[in-house]
C-alpha positions as a printed Julia matrix, in Angstrom:
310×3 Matrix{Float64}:
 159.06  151.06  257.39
 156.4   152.53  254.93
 152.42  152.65  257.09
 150.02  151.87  254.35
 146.37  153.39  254.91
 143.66  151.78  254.01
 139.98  153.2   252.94
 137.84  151.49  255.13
 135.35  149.26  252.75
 132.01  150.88  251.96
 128.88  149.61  253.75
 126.33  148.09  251.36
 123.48  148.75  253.66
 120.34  150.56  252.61
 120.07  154.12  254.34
 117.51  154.49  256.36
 114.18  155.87  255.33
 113.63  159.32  255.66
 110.9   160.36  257.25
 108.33  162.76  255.38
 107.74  166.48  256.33
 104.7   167.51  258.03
 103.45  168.76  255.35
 103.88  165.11  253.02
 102.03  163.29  255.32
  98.83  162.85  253.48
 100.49  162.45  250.22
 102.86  159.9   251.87
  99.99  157.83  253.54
  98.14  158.08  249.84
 100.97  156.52  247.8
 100.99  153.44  250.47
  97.49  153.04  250.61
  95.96  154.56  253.96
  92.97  156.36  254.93
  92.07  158.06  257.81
  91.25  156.32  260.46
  87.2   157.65  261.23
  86.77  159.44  258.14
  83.4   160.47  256.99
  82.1   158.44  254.44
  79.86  159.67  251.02
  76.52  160.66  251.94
  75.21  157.28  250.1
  77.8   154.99  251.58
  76.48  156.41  254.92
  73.2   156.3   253.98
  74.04  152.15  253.46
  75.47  152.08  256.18
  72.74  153.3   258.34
  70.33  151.2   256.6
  72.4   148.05  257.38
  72.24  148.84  261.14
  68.61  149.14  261.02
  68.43  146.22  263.5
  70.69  147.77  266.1
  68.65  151.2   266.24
  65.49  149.18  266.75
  67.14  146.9   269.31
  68.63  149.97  270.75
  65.34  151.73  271.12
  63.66  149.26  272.81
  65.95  148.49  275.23
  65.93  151.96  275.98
  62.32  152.02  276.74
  62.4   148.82  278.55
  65.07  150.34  281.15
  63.82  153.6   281.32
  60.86  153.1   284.3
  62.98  149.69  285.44
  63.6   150.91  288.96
  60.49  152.1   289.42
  57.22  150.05  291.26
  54.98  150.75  288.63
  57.26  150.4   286.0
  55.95  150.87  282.42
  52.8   152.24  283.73
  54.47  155.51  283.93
  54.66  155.37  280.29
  51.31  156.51  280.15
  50.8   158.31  283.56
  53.56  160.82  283.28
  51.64  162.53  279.95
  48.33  161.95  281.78
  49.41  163.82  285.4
  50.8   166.54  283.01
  47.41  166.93  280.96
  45.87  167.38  284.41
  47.85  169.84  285.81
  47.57  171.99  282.52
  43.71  171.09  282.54
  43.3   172.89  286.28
  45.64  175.57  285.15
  44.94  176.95  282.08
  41.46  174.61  281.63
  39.54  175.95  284.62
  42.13  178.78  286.12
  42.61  180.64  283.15
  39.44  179.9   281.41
  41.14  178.68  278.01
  38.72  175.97  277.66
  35.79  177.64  277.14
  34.69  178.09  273.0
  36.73  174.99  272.83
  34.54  171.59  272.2
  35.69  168.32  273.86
  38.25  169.87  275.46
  40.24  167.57  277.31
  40.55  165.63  274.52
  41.52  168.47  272.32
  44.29  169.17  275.64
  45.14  165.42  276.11
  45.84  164.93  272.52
  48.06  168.76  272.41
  49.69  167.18  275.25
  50.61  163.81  274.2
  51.89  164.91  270.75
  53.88  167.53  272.23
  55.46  165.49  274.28
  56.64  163.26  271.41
  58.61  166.15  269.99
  59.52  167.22  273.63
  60.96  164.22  274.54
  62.97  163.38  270.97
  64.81  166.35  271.17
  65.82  166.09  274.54
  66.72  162.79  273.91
  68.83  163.72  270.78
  70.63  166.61  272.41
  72.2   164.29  274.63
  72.77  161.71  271.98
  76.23  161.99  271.84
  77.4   163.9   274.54
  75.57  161.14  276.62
  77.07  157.78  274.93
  80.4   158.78  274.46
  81.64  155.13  275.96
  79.39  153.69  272.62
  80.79  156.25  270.36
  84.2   155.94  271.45
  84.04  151.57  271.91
  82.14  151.07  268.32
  82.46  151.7   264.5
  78.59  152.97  263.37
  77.26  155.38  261.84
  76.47  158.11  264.71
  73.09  159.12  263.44
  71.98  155.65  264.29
  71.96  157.67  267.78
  69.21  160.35  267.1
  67.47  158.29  265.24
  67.02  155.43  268.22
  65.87  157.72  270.56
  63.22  159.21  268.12
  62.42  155.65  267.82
  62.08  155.06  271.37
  59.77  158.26  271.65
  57.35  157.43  268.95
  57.23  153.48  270.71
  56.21  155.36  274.12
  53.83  157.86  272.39
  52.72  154.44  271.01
  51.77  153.13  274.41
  50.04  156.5   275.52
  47.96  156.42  272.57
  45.77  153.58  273.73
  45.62  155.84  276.78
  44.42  158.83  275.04
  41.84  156.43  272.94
  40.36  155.38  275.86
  39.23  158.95  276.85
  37.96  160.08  273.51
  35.89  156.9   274.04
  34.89  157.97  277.54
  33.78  161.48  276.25
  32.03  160.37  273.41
  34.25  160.65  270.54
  32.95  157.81  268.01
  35.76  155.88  266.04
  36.2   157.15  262.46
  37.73  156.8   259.14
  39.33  159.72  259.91
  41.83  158.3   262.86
  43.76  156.9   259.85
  45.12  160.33  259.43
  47.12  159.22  262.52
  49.89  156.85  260.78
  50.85  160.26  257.75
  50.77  162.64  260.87
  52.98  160.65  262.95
  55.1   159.69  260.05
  55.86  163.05  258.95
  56.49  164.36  262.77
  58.56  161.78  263.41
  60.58  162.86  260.06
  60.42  166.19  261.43
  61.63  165.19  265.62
  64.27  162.98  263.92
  65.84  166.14  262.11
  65.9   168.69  265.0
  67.22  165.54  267.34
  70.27  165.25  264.77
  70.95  168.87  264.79
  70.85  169.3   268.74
  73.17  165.91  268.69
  75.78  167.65  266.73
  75.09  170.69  268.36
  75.43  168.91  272.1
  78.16  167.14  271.38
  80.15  170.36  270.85
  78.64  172.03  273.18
  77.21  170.36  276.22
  75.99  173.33  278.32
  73.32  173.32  275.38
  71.5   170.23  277.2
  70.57  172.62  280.08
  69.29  175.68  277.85
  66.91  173.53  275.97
  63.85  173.01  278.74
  63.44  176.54  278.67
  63.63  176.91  274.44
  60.88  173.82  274.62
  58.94  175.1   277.38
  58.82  178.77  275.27
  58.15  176.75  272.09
  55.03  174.5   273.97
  53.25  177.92  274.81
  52.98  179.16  271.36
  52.4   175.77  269.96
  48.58  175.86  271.35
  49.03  172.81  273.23
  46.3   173.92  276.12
  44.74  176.93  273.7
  42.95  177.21  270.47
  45.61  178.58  267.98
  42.41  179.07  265.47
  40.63  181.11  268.19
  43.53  183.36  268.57
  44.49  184.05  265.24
  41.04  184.92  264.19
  41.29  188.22  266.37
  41.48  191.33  264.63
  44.09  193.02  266.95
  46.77  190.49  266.23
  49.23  191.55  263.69
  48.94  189.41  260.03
  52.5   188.21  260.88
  52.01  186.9   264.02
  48.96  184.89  263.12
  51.19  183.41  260.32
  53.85  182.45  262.25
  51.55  180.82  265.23
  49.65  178.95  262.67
  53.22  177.51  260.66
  54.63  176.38  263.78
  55.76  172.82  263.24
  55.12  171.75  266.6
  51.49  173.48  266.06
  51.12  171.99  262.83
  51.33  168.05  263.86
  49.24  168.68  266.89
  46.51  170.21  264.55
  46.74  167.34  261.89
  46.29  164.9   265.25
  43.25  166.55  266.69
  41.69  166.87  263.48
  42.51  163.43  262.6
  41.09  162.24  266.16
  38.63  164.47  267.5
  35.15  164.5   264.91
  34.59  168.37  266.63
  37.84  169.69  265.31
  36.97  170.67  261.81
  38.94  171.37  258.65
  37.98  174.91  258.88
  40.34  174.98  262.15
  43.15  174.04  259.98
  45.1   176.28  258.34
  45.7   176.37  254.9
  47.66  174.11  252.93
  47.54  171.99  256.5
  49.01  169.2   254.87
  51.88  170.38  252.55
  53.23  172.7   254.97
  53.82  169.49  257.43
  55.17  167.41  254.46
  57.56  170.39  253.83
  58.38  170.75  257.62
  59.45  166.85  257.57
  61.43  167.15  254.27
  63.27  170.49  255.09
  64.56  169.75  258.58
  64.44  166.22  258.17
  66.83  165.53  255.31
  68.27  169.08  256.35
  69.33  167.82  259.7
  70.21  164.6   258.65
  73.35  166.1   256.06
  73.92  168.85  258.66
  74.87  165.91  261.28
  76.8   164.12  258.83
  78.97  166.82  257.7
  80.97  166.14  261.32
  80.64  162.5   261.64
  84.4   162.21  262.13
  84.14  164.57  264.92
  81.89  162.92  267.23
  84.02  160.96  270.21
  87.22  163.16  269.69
  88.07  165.84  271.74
């Protein structure tokens, strides 16, 4: 008996799709319509972005400063006290110890003032170095723009140096100091330092959330920078000697951190006069605000998509 074979019918099933290479995977996710997940936006779409969570990095701020002194007795007090007890330690150190405030008029509020303000910058940048590195559950949890970070805790500075300023108007009162049409000056100088803290905070955040270990280098970088920012010294005095190189006495009297503090006691203080000021006082701040301010602001941006990963 003849065996007949059969060819087994042909299966009218699709095959499979075939996975991409490697290498096709971004052109493959293109051609159906996918993104990255976390990718950095255009500068202006961030910039919108940021803007529309304006609430959130107010809201933030404050209830930063609101928890900050909660578990202590005197609570908010300490707002004003901690700058205070540090303007009288430098006072009996450098004030009466090392003789700095003599050929300085009203000088503890010419110190109280250096030391408030510094503090402001002090405090942001600390703050922003551990803006990231220190909220990774946040960055991790939540879709926002990450400079809204920075930017909060500057916020939160300026709203305590806020609090210590009533502080430090009380003793130019006490010493003598009349109110003037001068402490105006106080809302452009703050304005442009804050410009100026809010840039170096964004560059230490990016920088500390790469690099942690940076968090504990930076009190001895600020403590360097507060000495040559004339914070419990007369900058003016110094740089007026004849045996200090040209360069030096540039350098001391560009200082950011030296410039604010100026524009403050000059705006404050009806002793500190415009011939203690160096030149061009007031476009060399506005510069310092716009240069590291916008500076910082793109260099953080550039690795938005970074922060959180890792």
């Amino acid at each position: 008996m003849s065996q007949v074979l059969h060819t087994p019918p042909q299966s009218t099933a699709p095959a499979p799709p075939v996975a991409p290479a490697e290498g096709d995977l971004s052109a493959f996710a293109l051609r159906h319509g996918l993104s990255v997940s976390g990718a950095r936006p255009t500068l202006p779409t961030y910039v919108r972005q940021l803007w529309a969570r304006r609430h959130f990095i107010t809201a933030f701020a404050t209830a930063k400063l609101t928890a900050q002194y909660s578990q202590a007795k005197l609570g908010q007090v300490w707002q004003v006290m901690t700058p205070l007890l540090n303007a009288a330690v430098y006072y009996f150190i450098f004030g009466v110890l090392l003789g700095t405030k003599h050929g300085v008029p009203d000088y503890i509020p010419f110190l109280v003032t250096g030391v408030f303000i510094w503090t402001f910058t002090q405090s942001s940048i600390m703050a922003g170095t551990r803006a990231i590195a220190g909220n990774l559950g946040l960055v991790r949890a939540l879709h926002f723009p990450r400079a809204a970070l920075p930017i909060s805790f500057c916020i939160q500075q300026l709203q305590q140096l806020l609090f210590s300023m009533a502080a430090l108007i009380v003793i130019l009162l006490c010493f003598g100091i009349p109110i003037s049409v001068s402490w105006l000056l106080v809302i452009p100088a703050l304005a442009l330092q804050f410009v100026f803290n809010a840039g170096v905070s964004m560059i230490m955040a990016r920088m500390g959330a790469s690099t942690p270990d940076i968090a504990q280098l930076m009190p001895f970088v600020l403590r360097t920078w507060m000495y040559v920012s004339g914070v419990m010294w007369s900058i003016d005095k110094l740089a007026s000697k004849d045996n200090l190189p040209h360069v030096v006495s540039v350098l001391l009297e560009t200082n950011p951190a030296a410039i604010y503090i100026d524009l403050m006691r000059f705006a404050l203080i009806d002793s500190y006069h415009s011939s203690q000021l160096p030149a061009h006082v007031w476009p060399i701040a506005t510069g310092w605000a716009l240069l590291v301010g916008v500076g910082g602001f793109i260099y953080f941006w550039k690795a938005e998509e970074t922060y959180g990963r890792g």
